[in-house]
VOGU-3710 file (C-alpha; in Angstrom, 3 decimals, decimal comma):
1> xxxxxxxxxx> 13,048/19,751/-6,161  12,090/16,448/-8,136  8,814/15,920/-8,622  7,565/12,380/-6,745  6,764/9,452/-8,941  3,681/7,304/-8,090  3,211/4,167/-10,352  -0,763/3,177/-10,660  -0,464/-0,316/-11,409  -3,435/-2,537/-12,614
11> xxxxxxxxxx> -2,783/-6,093/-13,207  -5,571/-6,682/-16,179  -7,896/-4,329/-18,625  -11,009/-5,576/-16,565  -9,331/-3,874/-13,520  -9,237/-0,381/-15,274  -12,924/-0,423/-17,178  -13,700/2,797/-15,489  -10,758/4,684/-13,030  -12,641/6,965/-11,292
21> xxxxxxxxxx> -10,660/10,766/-11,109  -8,357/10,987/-7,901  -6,856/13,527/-5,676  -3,689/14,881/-7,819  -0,846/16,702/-6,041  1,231/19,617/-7,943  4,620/18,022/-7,083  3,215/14,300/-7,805  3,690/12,687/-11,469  1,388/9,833/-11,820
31> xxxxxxxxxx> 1,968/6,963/-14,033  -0,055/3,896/-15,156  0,401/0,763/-16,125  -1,719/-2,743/-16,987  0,238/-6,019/-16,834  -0,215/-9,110/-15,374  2,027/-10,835/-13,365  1,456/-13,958/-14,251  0,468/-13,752/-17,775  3,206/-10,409/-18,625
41> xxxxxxxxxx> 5,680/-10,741/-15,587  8,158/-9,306/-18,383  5,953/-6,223/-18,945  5,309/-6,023/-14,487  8,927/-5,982/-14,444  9,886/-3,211/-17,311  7,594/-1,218/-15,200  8,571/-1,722/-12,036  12,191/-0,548/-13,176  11,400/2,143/-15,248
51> xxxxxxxxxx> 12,182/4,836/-12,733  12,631/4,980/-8,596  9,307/4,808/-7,431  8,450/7,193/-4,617  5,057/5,490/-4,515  3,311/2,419/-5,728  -0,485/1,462/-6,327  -0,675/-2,211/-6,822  -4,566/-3,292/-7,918  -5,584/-6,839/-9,198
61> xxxxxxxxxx> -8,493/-9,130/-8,574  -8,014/-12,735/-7,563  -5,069/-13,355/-6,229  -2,677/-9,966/-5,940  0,775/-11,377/-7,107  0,421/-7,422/-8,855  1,998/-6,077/-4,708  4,194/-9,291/-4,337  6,306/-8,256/-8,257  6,379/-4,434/-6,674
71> xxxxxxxxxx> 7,316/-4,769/-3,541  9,747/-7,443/-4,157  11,900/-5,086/-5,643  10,536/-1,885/-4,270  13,335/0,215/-2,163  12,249/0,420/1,705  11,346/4,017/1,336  8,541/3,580/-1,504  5,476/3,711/-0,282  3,600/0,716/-1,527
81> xxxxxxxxxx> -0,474/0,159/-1,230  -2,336/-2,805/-2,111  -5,644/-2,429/-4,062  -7,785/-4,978/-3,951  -10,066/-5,503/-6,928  -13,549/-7,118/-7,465  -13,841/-10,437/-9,262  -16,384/-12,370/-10,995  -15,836/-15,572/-8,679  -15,097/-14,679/-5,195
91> xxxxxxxxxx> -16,058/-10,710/-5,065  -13,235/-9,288/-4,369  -12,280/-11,750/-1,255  -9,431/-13,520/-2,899  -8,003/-10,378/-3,598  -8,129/-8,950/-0,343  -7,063/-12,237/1,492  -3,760/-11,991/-0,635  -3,388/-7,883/-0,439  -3,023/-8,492/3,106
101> xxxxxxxxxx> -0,410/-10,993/2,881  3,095/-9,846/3,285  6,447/-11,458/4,343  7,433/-9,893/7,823  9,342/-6,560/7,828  7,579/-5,791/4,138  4,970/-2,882/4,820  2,390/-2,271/3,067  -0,968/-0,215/2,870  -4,274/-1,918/1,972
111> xxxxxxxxxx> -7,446/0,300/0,831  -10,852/-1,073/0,119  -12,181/-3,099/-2,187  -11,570/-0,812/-5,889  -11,162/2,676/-3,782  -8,422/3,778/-6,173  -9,671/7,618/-5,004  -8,364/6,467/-1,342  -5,358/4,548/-2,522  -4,069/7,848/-4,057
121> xxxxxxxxxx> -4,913/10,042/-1,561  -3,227/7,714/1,083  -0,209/7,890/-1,050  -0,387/11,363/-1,247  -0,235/11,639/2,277  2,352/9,120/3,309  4,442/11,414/0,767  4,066/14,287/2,741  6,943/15,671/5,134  4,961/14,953/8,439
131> xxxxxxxxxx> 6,788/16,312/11,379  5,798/13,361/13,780  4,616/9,861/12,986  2,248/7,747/15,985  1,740/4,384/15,997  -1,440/2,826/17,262  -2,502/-1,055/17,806  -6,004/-1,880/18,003  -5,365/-4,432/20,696  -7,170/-7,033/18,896
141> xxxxxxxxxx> -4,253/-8,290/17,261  -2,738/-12,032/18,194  0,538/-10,423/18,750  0,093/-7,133/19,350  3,768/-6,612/21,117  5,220/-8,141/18,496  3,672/-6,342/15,858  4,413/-2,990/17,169  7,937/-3,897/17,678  8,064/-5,107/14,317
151> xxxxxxxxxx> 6,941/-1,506/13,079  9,171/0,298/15,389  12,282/-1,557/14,040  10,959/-0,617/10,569  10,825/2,948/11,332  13,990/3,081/13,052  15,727/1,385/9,761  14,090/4,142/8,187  15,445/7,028/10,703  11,891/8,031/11,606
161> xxxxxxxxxx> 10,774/9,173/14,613  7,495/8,150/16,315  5,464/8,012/19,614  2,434/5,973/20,671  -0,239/8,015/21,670  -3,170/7,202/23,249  -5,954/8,716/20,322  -4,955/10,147/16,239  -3,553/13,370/16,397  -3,871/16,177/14,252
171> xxxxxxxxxx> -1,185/16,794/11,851  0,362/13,908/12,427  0,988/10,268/10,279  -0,886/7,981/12,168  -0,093/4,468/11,363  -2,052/1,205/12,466  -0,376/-1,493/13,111  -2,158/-5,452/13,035  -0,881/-8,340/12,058  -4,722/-10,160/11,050
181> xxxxxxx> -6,414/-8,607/8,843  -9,500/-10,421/9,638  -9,578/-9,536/13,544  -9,152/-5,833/11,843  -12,217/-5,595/9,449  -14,010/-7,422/12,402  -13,550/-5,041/15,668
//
C-alpha cells in the first residue's frame, strides 16, 4: 500500500517560528512547505502540484488565501484543514474570519487558532478507513436543512455512507455540519 501524503503548508517564516511536534502516523509521509500566496503564488502552486495530496494543512495569519490556492485545485477526496494563525494586528481574527470562508460544496476543516498538534491529528483521523460516518447539526445554524443537505450531497458524490444520530458515537467519523462560524464558537 502507498503511503498517504499530507502537505503542512505555512504561508510565511513568522508562521513556522516554533512548530510544535505532532501526532505522526506509520503509513503517513508529511511534507512542509512556506510560501505565500500572494507574495510566491508561483512557489504555493509548485507545491500544491508536486504530488496527489491525500491531505492538506493550510496555516497563514491575516487573511488565509494559503486554503483558497489548495483547495482550489485540491481533488474532492483530499482532506483539506484550515489553520488559522496569530497576527500582530488583529490576533488571529482575520485569519479565522477567512479560514471559515468557503465557496458552497468546498469542505473544509478549521482547527484553532495555531493548534497545528490538532490540525494533524484531525487529518490523521479523517484518513482513517472509518466504517460509518454521522453527521450532526448543532441547530444553531441559519440554515440548518440546507446545510445538512449540502453535506449529504457531498458525501454521496463521494460514495460515503452516513447516518444522523442523535449523540457522537464511538468509532465512528463524526462530522459537524454549520454554515456560521460565528453562531458555532458562540453556542
Amino acid at each position: 500500500m502507498m503511503p498517504k501524503k499530507v502537505l503542512i503548508a505555512f504561508g510565511s517564516p513568522s508562521d513556522v517560528k516554533s512548530i510544535p511536534d505532532f501526532p505522526r502516523e506509520a503509513d503517513t509521509e508529511y511534507y512542509r512547505s512556506v510560501a505565500s500566496a500572494h507574495r510566491t503564488p508561483d512557489v504555493v502552486e509548485r507545491h500544491r502540484d508536486y504530488c496527489k495530496w491525500d491531505g492538506i494543512i493550510a496555516g497563514a495569519g491575516m487573511c488565509n488565501a494559503l486554503k483558497d490556492a489548495y483547495l482550489s485545485h485540491a481533488d474532492i477526496a483530499t482532506v483539506l484543514v484550515a489553520l488559522p494563525m496569530d497576527d500582530k494586528a488583529t490576533r488571529g481574527v482575520s485569519s479565522m474570519l477567512s479560514s471559515s470562508e468557503t465557496p458552497p460544496g468546498y469542505p473544509i476543516g478549521m482547527i484553532g487558532l495555531g493548534n497545528l498538534p490538532a490540525a494533524v491529528k484531525f487529518v490523521n483521523y479523517a484518513l482513517q478507513p472509518h466504517k460509518k460516518v454521522s453527521l450532526h447539526t448543532r441547530g444553531t445554524t441559519v440554515e440548518p436543512d440546507k446545510t445538512i443537505d449540502d453535506t449529504a450531497k457531498m458525501l454521496k458524490r463521494l460514495g460515503v455512507e452516513y447516518q444522523f444520530p442523535t449523540q457522537v458515537e464511538p468509532d465512528t467519523l463524526n462530522l459537524l455540519a454549520y454554515d456560521n462560524p460565528l453562531n458555532f464558537a458562540i453556542s
